[in-house]
Biopython code that builds the backbone (N, CA, C, O; Angstrom):
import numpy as np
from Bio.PDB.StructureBuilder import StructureBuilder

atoms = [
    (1, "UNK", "N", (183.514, 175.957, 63.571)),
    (1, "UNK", "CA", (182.611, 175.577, 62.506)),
    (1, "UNK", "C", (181.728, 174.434, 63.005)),
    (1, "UNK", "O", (182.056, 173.735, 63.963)),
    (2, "UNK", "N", (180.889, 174.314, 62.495)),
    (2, "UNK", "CA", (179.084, 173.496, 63.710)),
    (2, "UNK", "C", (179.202, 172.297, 62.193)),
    (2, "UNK", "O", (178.334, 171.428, 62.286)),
    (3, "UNK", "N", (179.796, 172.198, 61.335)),
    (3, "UNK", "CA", (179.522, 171.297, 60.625)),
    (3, "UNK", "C", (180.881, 170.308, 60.127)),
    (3, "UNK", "O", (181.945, 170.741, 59.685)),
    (4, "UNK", "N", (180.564, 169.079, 60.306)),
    (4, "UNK", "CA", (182.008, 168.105, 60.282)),
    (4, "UNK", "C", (181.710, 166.951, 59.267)),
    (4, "UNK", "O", (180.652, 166.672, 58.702)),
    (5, "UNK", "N", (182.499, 166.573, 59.220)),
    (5, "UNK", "CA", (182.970, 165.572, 57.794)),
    (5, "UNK", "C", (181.841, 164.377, 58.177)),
    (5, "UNK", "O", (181.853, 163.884, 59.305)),
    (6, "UNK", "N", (180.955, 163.986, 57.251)),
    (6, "UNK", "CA", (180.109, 163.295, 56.979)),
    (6, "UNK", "C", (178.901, 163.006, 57.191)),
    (6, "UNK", "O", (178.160, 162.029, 57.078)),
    (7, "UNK", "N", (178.829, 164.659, 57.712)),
    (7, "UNK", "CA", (177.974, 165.239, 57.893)),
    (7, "UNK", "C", (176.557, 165.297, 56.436)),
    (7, "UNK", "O", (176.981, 165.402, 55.286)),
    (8, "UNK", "N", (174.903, 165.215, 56.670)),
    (8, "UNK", "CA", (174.592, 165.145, 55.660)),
    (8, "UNK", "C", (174.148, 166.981, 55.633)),
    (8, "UNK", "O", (173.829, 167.575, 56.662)),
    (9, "UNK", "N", (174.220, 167.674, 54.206)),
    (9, "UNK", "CA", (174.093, 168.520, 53.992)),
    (9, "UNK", "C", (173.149, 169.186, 52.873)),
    (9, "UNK", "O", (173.314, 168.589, 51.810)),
    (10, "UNK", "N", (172.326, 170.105, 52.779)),
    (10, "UNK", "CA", (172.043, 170.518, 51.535)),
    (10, "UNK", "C", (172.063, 171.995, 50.984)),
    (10, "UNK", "O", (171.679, 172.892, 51.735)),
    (11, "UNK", "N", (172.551, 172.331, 49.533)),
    (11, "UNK", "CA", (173.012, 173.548, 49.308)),
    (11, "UNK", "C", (171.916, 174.490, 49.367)),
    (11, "UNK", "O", (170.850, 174.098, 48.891)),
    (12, "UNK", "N", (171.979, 175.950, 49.982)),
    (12, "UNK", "CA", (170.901, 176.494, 50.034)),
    (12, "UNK", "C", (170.600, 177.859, 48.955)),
    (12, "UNK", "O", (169.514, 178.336, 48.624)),
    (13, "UNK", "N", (172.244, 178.345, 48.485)),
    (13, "UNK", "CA", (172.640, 178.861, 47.560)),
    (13, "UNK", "C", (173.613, 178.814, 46.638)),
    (13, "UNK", "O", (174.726, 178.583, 47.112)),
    (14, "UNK", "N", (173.549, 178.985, 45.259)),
    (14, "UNK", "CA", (174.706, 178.735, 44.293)),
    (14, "UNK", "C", (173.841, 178.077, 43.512)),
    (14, "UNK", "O", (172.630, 177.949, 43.694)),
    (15, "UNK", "N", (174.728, 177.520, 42.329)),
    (15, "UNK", "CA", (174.352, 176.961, 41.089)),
    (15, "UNK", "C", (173.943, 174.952, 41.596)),
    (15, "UNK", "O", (173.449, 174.206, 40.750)),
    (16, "UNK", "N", (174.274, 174.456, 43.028)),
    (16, "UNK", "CA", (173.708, 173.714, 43.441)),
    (16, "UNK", "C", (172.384, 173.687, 44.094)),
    (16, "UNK", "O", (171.933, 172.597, 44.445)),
    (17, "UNK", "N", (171.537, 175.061, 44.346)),
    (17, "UNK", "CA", (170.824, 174.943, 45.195)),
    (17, "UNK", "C", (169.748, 174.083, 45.245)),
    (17, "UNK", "O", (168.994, 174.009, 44.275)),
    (18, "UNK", "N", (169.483, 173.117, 46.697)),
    (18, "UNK", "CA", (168.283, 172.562, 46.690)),
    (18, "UNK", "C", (169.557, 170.931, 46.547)),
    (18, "UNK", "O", (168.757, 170.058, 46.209)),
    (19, "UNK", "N", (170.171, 170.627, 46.586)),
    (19, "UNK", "CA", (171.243, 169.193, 46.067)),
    (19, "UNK", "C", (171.398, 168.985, 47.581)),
    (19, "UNK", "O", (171.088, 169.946, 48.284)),
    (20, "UNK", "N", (171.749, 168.083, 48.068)),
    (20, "UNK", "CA", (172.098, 167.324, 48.725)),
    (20, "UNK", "C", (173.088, 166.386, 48.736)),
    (20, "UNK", "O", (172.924, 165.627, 47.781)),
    (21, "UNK", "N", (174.443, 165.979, 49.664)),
    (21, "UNK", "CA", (175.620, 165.563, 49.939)),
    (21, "UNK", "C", (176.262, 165.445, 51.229)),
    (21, "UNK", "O", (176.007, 166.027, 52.283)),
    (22, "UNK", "N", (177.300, 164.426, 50.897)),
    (22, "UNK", "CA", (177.361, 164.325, 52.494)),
    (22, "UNK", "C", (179.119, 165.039, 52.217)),
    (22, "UNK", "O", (179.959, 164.895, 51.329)),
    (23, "UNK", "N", (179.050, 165.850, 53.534)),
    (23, "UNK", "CA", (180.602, 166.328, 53.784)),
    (23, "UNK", "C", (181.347, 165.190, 53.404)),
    (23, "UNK", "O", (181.028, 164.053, 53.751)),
    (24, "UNK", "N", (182.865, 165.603, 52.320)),
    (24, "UNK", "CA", (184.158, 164.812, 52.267)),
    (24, "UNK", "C", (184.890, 166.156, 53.180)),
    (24, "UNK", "O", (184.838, 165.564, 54.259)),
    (25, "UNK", "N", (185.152, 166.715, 53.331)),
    (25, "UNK", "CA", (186.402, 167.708, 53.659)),
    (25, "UNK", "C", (185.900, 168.935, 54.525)),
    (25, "UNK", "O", (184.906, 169.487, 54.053)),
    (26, "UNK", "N", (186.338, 169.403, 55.562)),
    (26, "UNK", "CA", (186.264, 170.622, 56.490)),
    (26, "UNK", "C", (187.679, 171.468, 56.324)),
    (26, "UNK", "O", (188.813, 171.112, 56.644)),
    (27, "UNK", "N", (187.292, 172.554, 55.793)),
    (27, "UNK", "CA", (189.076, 173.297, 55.140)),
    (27, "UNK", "C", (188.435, 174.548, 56.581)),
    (27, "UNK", "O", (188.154, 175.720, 56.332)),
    (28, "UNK", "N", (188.351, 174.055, 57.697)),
    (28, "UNK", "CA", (188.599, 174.730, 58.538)),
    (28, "UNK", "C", (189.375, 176.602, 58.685)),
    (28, "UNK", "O", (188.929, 177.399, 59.511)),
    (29, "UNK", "N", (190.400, 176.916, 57.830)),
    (29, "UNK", "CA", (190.902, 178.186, 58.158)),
    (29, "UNK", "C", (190.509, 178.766, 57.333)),
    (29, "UNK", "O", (190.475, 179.995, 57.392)),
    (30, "UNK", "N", (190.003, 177.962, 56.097)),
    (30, "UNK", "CA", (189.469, 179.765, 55.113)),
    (30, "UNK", "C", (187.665, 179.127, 55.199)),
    (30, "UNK", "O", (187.021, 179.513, 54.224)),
    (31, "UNK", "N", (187.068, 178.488, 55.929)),
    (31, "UNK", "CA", (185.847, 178.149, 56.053)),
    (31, "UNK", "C", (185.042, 177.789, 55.089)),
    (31, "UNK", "O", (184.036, 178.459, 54.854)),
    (32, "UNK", "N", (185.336, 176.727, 54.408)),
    (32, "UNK", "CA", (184.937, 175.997, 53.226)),
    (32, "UNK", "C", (185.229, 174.713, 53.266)),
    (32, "UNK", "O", (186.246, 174.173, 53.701)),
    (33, "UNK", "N", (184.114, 174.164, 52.703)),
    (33, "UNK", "CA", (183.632, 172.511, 52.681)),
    (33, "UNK", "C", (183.820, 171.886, 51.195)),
    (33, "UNK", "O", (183.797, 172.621, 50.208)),
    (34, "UNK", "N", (183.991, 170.607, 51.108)),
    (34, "UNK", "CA", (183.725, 170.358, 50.054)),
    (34, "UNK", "C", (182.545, 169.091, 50.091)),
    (34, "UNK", "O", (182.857, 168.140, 50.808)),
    (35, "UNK", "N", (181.411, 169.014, 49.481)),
    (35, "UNK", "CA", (180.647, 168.368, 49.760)),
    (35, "UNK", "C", (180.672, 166.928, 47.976)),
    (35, "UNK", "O", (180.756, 167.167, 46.771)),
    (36, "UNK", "N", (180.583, 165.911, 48.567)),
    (36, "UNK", "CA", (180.873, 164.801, 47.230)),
    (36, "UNK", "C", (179.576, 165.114, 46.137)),
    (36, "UNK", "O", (178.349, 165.133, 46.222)),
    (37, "UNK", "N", (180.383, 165.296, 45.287)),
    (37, "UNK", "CA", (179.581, 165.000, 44.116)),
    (37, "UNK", "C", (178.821, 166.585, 43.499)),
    (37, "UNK", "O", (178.224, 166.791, 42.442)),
    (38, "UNK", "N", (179.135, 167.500, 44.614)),
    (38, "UNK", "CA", (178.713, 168.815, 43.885)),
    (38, "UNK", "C", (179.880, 169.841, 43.700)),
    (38, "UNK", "O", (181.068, 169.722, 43.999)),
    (39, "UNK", "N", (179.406, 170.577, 43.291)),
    (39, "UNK", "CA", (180.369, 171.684, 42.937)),
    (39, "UNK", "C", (181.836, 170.889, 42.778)),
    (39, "UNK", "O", (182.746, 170.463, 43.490)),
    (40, "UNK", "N", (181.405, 170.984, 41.184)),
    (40, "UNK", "CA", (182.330, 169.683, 40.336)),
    (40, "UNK", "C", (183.080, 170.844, 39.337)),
    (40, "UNK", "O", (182.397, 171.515, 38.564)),
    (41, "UNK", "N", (184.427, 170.995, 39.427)),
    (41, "UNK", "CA", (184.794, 171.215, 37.801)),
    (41, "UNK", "C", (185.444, 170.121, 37.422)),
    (41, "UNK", "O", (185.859, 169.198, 38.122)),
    (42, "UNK", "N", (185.542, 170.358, 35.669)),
    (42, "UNK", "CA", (186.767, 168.988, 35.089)),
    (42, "UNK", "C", (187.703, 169.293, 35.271)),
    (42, "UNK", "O", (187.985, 170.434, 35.637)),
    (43, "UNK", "N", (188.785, 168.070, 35.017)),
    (43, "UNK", "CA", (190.431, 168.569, 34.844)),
    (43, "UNK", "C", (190.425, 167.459, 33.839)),
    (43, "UNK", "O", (189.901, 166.353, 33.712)),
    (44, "UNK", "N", (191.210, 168.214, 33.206)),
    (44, "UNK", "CA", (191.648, 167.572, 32.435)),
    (44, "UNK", "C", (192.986, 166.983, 32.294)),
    (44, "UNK", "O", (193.697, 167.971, 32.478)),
    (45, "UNK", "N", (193.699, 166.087, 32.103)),
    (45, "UNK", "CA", (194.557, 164.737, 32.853)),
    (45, "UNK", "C", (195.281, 164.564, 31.607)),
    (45, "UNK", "O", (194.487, 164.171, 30.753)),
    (46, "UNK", "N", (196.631, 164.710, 31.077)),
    (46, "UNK", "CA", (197.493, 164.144, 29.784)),
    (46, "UNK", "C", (197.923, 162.584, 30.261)),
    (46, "UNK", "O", (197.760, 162.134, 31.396)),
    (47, "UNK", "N", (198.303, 162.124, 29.520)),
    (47, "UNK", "CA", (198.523, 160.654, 29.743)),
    (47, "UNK", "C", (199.763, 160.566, 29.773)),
    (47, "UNK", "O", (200.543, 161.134, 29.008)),
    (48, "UNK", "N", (200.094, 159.656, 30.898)),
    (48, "UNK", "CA", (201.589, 159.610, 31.875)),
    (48, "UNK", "C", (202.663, 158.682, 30.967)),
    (48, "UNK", "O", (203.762, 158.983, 30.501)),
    (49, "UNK", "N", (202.095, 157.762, 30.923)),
    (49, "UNK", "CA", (203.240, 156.723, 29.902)),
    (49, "UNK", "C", (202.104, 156.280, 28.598)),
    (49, "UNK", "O", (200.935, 156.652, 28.503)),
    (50, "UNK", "N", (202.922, 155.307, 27.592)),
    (50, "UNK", "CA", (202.094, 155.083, 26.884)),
    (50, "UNK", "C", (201.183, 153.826, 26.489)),
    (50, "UNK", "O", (200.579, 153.675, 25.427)),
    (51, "UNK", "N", (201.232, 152.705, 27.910)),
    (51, "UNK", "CA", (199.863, 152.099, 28.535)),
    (51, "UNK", "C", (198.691, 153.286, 28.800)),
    (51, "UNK", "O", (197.568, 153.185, 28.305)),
    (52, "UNK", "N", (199.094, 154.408, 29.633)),
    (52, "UNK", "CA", (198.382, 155.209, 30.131)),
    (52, "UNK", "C", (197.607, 155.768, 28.826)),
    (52, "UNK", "O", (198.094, 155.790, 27.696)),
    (53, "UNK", "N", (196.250, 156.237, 29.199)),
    (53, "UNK", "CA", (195.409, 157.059, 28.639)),
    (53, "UNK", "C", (195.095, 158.441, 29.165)),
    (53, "UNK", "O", (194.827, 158.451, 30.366)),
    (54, "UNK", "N", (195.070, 159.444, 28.639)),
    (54, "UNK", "CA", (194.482, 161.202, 28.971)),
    (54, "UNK", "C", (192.943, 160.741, 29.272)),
    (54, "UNK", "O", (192.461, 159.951, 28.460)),
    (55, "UNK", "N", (192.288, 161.082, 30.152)),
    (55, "UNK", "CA", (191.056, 161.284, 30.813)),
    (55, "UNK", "C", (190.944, 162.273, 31.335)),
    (55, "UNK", "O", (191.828, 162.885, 31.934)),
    (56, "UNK", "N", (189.334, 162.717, 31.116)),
    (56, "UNK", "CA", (188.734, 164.014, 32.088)),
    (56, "UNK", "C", (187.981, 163.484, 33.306)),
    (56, "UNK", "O", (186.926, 162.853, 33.242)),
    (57, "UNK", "N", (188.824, 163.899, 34.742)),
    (57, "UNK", "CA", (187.905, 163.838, 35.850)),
    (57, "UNK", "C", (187.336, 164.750, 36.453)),
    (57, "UNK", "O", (187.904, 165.842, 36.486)),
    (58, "UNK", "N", (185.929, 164.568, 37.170)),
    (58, "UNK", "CA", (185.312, 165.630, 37.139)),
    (58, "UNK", "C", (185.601, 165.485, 39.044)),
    (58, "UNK", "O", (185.315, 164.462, 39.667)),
    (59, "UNK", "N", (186.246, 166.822, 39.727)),
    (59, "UNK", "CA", (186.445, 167.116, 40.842)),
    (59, "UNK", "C", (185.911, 167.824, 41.930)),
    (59, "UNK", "O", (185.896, 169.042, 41.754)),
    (60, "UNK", "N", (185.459, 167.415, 43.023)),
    (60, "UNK", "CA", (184.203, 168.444, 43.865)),
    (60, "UNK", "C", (185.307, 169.534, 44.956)),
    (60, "UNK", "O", (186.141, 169.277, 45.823)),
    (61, "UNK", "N", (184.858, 170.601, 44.453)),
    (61, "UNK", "CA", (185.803, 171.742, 44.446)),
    (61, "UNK", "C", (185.047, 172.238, 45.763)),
    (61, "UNK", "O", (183.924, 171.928, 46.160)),
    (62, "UNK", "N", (186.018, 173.121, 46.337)),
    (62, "UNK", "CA", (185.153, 173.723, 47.923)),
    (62, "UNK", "C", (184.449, 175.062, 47.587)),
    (62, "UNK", "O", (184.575, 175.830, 46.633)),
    (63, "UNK", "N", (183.582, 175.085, 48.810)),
    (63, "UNK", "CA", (182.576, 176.105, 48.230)),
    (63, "UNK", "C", (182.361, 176.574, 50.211)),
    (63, "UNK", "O", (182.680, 175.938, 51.215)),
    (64, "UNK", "N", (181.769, 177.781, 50.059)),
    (64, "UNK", "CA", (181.518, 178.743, 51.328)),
    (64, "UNK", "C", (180.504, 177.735, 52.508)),
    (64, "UNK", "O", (179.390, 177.238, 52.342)),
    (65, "UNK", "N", (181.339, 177.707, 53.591)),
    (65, "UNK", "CA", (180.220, 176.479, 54.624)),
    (65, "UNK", "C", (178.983, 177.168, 55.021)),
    (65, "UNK", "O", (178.140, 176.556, 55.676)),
    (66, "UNK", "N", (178.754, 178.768, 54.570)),
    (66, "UNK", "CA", (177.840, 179.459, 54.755)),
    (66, "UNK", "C", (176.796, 179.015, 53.391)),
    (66, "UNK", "O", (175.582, 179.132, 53.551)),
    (67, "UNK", "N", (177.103, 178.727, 52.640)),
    (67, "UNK", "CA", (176.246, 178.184, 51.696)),
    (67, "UNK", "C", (175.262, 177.094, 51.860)),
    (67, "UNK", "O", (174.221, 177.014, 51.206)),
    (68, "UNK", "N", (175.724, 176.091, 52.950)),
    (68, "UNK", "CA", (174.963, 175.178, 53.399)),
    (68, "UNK", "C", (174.279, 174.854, 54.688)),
    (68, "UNK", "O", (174.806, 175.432, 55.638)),
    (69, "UNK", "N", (173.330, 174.151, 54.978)),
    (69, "UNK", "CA", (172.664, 173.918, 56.224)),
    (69, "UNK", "C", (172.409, 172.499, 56.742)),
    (69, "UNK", "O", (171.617, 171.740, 56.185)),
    (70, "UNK", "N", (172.955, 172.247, 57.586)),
    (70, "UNK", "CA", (172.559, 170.264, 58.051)),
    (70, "UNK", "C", (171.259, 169.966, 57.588)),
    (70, "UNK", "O", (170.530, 170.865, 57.169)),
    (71, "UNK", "N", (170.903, 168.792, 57.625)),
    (71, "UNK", "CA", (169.948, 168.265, 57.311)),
    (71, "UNK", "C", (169.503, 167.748, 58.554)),
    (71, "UNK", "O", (170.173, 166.817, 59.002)),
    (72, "UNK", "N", (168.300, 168.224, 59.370)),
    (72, "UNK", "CA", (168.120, 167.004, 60.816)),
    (72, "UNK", "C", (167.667, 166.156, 60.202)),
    (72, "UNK", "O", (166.892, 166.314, 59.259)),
    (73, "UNK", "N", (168.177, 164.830, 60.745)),
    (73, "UNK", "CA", (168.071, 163.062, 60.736)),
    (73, "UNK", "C", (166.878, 162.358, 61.309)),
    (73, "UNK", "O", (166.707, 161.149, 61.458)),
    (74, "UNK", "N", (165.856, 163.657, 61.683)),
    (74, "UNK", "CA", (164.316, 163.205, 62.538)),
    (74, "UNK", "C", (163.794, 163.610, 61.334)),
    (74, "UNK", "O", (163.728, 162.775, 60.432)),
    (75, "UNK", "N", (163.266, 165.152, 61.076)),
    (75, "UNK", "CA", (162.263, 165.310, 60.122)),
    (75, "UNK", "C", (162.885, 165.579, 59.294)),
    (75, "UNK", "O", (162.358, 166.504, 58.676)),
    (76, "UNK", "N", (164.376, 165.086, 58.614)),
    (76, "UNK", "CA", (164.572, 165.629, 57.059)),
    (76, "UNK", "C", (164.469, 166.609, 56.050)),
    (76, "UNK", "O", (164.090, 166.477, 54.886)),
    (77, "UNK", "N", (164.891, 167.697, 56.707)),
    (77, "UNK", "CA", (164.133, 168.925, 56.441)),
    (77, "UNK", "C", (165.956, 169.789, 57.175)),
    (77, "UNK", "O", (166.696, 169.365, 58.063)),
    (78, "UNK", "N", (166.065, 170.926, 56.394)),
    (78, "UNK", "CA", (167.181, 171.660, 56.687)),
    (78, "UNK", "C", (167.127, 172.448, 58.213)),
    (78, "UNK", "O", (165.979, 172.717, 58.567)),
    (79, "UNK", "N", (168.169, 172.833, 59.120)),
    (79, "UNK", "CA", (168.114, 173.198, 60.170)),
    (79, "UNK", "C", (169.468, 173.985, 60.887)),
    (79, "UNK", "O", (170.551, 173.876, 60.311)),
    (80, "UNK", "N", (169.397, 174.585, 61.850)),
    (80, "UNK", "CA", (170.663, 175.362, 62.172)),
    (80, "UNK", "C", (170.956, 174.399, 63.477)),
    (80, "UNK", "O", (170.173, 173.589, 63.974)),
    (81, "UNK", "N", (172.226, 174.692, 63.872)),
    (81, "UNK", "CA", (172.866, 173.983, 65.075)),
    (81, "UNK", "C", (172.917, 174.753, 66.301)),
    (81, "UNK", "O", (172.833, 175.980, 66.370)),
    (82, "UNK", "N", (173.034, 174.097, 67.079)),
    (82, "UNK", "CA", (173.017, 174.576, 68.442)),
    (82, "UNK", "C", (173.488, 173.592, 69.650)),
    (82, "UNK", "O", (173.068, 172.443, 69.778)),
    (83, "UNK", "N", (174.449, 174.235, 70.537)),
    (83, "UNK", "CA", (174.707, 173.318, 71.173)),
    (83, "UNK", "C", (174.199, 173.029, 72.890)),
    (83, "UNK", "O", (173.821, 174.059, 73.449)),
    (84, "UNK", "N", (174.164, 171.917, 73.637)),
    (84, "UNK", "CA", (173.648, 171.667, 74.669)),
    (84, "UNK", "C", (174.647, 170.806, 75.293)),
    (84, "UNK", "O", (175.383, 170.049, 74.660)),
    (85, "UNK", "N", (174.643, 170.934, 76.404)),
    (85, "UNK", "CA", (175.148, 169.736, 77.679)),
    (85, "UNK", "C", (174.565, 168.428, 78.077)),
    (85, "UNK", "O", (173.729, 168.193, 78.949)),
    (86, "UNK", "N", (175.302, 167.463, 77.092)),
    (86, "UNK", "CA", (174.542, 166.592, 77.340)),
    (86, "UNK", "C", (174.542, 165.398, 78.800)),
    (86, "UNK", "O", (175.282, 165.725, 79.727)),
    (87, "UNK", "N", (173.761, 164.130, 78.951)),
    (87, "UNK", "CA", (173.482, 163.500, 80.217)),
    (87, "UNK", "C", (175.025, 163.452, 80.738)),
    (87, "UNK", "O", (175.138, 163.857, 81.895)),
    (88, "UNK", "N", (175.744, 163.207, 80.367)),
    (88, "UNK", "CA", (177.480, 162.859, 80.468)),
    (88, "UNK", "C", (177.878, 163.899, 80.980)),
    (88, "UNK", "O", (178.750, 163.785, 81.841)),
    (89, "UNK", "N", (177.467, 165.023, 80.690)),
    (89, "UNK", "CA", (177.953, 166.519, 80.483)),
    (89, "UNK", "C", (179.245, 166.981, 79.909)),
    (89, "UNK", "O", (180.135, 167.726, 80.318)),
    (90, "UNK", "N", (179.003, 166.119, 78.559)),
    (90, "UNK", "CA", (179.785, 166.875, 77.106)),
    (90, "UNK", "C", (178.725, 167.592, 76.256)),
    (90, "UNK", "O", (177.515, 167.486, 76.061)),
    (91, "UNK", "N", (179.715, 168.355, 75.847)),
    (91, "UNK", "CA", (178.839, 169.112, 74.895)),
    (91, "UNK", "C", (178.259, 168.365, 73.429)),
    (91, "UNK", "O", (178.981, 167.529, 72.887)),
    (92, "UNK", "N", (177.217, 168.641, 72.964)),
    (92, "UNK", "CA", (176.567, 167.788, 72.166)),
    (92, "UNK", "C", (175.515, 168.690, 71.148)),
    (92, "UNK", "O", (174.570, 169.382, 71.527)),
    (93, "UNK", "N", (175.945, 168.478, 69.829)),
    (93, "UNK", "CA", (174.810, 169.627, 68.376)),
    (93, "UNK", "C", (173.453, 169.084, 68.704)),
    (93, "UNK", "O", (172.960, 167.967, 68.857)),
    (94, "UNK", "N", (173.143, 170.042, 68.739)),
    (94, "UNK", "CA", (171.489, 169.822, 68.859)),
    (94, "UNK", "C", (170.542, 170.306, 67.438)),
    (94, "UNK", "O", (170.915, 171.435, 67.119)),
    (95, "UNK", "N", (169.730, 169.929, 66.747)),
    (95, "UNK", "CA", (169.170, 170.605, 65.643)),
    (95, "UNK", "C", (167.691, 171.379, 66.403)),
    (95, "UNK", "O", (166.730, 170.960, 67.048)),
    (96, "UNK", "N", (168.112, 172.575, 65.957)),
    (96, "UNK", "CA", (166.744, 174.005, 66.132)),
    (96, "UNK", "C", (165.555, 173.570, 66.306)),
    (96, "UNK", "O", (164.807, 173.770, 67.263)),
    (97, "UNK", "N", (165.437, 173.164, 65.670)),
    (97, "UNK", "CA", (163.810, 172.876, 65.180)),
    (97, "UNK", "C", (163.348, 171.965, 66.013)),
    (97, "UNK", "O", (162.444, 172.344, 66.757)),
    (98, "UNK", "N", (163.832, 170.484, 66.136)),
    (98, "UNK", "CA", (163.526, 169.485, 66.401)),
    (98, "UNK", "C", (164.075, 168.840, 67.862)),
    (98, "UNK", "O", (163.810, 167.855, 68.551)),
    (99, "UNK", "N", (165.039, 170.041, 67.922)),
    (99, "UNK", "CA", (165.911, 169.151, 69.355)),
    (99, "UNK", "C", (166.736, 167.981, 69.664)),
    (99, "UNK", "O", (167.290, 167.779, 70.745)),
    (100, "UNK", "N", (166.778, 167.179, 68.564)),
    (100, "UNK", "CA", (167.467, 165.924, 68.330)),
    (100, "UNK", "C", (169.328, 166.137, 68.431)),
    (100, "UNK", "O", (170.128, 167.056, 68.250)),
    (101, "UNK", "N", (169.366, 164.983, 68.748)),
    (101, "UNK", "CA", (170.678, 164.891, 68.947)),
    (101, "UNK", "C", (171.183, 165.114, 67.417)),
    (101, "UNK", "O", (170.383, 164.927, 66.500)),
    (102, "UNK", "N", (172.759, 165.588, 67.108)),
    (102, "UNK", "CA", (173.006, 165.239, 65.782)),
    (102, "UNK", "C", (174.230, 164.445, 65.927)),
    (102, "UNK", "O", (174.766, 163.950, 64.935)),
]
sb = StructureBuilder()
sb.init_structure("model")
sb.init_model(0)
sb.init_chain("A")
sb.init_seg("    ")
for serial, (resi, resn, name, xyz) in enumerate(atoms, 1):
    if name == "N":
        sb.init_residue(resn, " ", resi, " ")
    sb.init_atom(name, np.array(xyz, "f"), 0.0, 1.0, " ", f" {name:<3s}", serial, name[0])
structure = sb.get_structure()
């Protein structure tokens, strides 16, 4: 998978499309991300003792890593990955468009 945790991202399909977030989570074996602050459901929470209060938190649920595309960090604008050999000669993401390191 070409995309890693804190990574910046934006959704290109779904009921987020066009949002922007930065990777919390890479669920690596079934290939799904969860990106902060989108693809939210509630839960709803009973209250534990009786200091405690029941609250609804709203949780960013994982969604298909095919759904999203990096953002390059030069022109800000969405892009695919690709990789190159870099001066060191490790391997190193390169963005399509622009060629920049990521």
């Amino acid at each position: 998978m070409k995309i890693k945790k804190g990574d910046k991202v934006i959704v290109v399909t779904g009921k987020d499309k066009g949002k922007t977030g930065v990777v919390e989570r890479v669920l690596i074996k079934e290939n799904r991300i969860v990106v902060e602050g989108l693809n939210t459901k509630k839960r709803h929470t009973k209250a534990g003792k009786k200091s405690e209060k029941g609250q609804i938190l709203e949780i960013a649920m994982p969604f298909d890593a095919t759904n999203v595309m990096l953002i390059d960090p030069k022109t800000k604008k969405q892009t695919r990955i690709g990789y190159q050999i870099g001066k060191d000669g490790k391997k190193v993401r390169v963005a399509k468009k622009s060629g920049t390191n990521i």
